[in-house]
N, C-alpha and C positions, 0 to 999 in steps of 0.2 A: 504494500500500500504506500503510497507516494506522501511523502510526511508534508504538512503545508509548507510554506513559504512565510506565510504570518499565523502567529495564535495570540491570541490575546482573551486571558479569564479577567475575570472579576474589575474590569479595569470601573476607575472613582474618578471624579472630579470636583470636588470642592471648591469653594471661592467666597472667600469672608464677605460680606456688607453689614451696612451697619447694623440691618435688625436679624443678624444672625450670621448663618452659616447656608450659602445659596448649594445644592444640591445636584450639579448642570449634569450631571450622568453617573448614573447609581446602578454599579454592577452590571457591567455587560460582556457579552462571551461573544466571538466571532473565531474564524482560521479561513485561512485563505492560501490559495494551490495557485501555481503559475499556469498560467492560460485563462484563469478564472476571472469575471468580474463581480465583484461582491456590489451594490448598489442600496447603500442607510437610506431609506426615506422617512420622511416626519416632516411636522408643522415645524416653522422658522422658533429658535427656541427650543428645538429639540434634543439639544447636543450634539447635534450631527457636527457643525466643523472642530467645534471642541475637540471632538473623537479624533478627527483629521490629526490638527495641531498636535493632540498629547503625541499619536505616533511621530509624528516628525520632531519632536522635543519641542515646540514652537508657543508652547505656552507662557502667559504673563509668569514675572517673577510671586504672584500673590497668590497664585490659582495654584491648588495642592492635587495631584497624582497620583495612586496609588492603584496598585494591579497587586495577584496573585502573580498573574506570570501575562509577559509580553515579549515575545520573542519573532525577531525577523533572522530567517534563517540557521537557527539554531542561536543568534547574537542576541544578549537579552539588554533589551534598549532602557532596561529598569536601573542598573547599573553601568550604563555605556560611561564613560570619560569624555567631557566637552570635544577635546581634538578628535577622538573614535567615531561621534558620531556626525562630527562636521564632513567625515572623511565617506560616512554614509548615506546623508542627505546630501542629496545632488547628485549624488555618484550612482549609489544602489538602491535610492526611495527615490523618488520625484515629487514634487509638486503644483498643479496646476490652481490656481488661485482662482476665487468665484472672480472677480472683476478685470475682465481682461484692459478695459481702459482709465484702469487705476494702479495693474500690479507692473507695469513694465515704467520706468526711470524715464519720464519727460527728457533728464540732461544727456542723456547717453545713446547712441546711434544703432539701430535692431541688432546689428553686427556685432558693435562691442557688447551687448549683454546677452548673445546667443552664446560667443567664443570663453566669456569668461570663467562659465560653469565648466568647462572642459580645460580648458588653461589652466586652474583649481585643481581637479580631479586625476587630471591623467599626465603624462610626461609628454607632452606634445609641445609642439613649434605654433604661433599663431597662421602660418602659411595652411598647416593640416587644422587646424582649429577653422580657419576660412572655409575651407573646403568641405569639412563636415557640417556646417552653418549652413552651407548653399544647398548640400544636397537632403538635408532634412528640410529646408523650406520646400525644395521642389516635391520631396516626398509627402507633405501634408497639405499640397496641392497652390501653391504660389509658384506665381508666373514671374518670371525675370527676377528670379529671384538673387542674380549678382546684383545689380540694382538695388535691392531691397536693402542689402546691409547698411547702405550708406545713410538710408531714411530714420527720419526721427517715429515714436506712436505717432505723435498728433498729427501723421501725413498717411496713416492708415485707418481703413476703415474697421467697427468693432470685429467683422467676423475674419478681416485679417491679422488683426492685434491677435484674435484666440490663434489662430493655428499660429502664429509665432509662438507666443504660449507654449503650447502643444510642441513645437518643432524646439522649445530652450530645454525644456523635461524631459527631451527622447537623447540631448547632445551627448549622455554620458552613457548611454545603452543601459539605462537602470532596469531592475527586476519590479520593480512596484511604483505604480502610479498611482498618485490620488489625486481625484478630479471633484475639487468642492465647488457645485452646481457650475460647471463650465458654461453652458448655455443660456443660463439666465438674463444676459441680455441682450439675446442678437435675437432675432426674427426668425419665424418658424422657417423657412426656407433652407435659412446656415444654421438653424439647431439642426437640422435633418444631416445637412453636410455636416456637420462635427462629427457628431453622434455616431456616422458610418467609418468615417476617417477615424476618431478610436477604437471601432471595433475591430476596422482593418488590422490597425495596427498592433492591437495586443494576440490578435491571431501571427501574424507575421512575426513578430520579433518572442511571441512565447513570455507576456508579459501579464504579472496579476495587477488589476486595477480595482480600486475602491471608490464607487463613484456617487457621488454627495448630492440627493437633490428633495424636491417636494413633489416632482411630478412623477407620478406613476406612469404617465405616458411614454415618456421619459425611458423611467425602468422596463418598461416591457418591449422595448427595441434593443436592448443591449446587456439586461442581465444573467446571468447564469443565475445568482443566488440574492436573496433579497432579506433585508433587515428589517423592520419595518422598526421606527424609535419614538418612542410617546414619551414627554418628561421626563426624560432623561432614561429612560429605560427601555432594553428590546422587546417590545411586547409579541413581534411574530417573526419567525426564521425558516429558511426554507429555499428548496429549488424555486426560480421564479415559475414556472409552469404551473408547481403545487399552488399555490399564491395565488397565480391569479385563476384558477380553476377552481379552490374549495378554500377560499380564506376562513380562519377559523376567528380571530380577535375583530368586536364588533367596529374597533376601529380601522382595522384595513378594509374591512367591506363598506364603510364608510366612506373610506378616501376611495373606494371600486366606484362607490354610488358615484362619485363628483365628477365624472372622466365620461362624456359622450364619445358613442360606441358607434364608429360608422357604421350607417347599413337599420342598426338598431334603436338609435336615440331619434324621436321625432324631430323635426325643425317647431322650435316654438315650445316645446316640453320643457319642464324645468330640472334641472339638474338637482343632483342631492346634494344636501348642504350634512352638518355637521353642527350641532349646536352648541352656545354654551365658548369657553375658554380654556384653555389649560391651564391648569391651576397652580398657585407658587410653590415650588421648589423653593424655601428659604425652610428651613428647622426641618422637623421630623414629618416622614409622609408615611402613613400606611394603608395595605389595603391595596386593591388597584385606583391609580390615580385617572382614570379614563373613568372612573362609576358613576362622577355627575352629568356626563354627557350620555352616559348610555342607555336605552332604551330597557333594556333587560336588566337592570344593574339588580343586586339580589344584596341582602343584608351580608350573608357571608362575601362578598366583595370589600369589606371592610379589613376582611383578615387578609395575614399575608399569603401570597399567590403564587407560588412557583410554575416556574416555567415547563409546562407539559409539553410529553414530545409522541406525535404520533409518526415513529421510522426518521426522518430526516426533518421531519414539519413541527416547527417548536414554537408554540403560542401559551400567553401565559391570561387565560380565561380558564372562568368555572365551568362557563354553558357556550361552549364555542359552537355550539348549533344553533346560539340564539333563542333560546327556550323564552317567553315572558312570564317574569317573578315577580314580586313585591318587589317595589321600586326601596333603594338602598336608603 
């Protein structure tokens, strides 16, 4: 059996404010194989880039961490050494930032912040640093792209900013990408073209990716395996196929309800909503925190709830069928 590339138990997130101690991700379990796309979805708020950041070590000096076990390739990033894992991010993680026209350097030319990640990483000349610059832009589909280096962002347009993006995180040939909401601002047209252009790509180069968003639409073009994250917690796990075939947690069939289904969804019908807020994450939470919004909520929903697993499909509900109880 082919042992992951990423595992990560019990990982925590804490972050002091003033009326307390804020709770942004409480205990979560993932592993992730190469070739694989793993894809966290949840409402803004969910923990999801938090999650991102902890892997990458990218967290505020305030905001506390703590896992059972977090390990990228056998290397456990729990104890890594500042120099150790500078020499891993960028090299053998990547990063793809949600904001493509705020994470790349206004002062600096595509060129010079394509080559510098590799200049960093590996024992190369800038002549081969050039040349590998050129040929990942052409491969993530930019035209002229000798030209390109010499350009500043603010002379590209957003969905050419992303595949730069895209083409600075592939310069080191890393084994893991992570992609916190990439598509978020560009138009449905180049979400399509992104979206294909990483899938290409992590087939091709044999690459695992963790991909960050809220859209379930999103997720069902490119996942293999899906997380599904409510307040800080994974309330459902699973192949995406199981997912979107028999959701068990009343909140992914929720976020199923909000997604018109071509073919299916009337013109003029109203979509599902989801009621209600997510509630704070500051001091102690018990119980499932999804039970104010939910239809079925049942008194024992107040108690704690582990995560059941039916074979690979792991949702953490009492009545994942939906049953209607006394409301909580």
């Amino acid at each position: 059996m082919e042992k992951p590339l990423l595992n990560v138990r019990n990982l925590k997130i804490d972050i002091p404010v003033g009326s307390g101690t804020l709770h942004a991700v409480r205990g979560i379990d993932f592993d992730l194989k190469r070739g694989e796309t793993l894809c966290i979805v949840g409402e803004s708020g969910s923990g999801k880039s938090l999650t991102s950041l902890a892997l990458m070590g990218l967290l505020g000096k305030n905001v506390q961490r703590s896992a059972d076990q977090m390990e990228f390739d056998g290397q456990d990033l729990l104890t890594i050494g500042k120099r150790d894992l500078r020499k891993l991010r960028g090299g053998r993680m990547s990063m793809i930032f949600q904001e493509p026209m705020t994470s790349l350097n206004p002062a600096y030319t595509i060129g010079d912040q394509l080559m510098e990640a590799l200049l960093l990483h590996q024992p190369v000349g800038r002549k081969a640093a050039r040349e590998r610059a050129i040929e990942l832009l052409e491969k993530v589909g930019i035209t002229a792209a000798e030209s390109r280096l010499s350009q500043y962002p603010h002379q590209l347009s957003g969905g050419l900013r992303q595949r730069v993006m895209i083409a600075m995180a592939l310069m080191c040939g890393p084994e893991l990408i992570i992609a916190d909401e990439p598509t978020t601002a560009l138009d449905v047209t180049i979400q399509a073209q992104i979206l294909r252009l990483l899938s290409d790509l992590i087939r091709e180069f044999n690459m695992a990716m963790i991909l960050i968003t809220h859209d379930l639409g999103v997720v069902a073009r490119v996942a293999d395996k899906v997380a599904v994250m409510y307040a800080g917690e994974l309330v459902e796990t699973g192949p995406a196929a199981e997912i979107f075939a028999k959701p068990k947690h009343p909140y992914t069939r929720g976020l199923l309800n909000c997604i018109p289904l071509p073919g299916k969804t009337e013109r003029g019908s109203k979509l599902g909503t989801i009621p209600g807020i997510v509630p704070s994450l500051v001091g102690d939470i018990t119980g499932c925190a999804f039970r104010t919004r939910c239809d079925h909520a049942h008194m024992d929903c107040r108690s704690e709830i582990p995560l059941h697993a039916d074979g690979v499909h792991g949702f953490r509900c009492i009545h994942p069928d939906g049953g209607k109880e006394a409301q909580a």
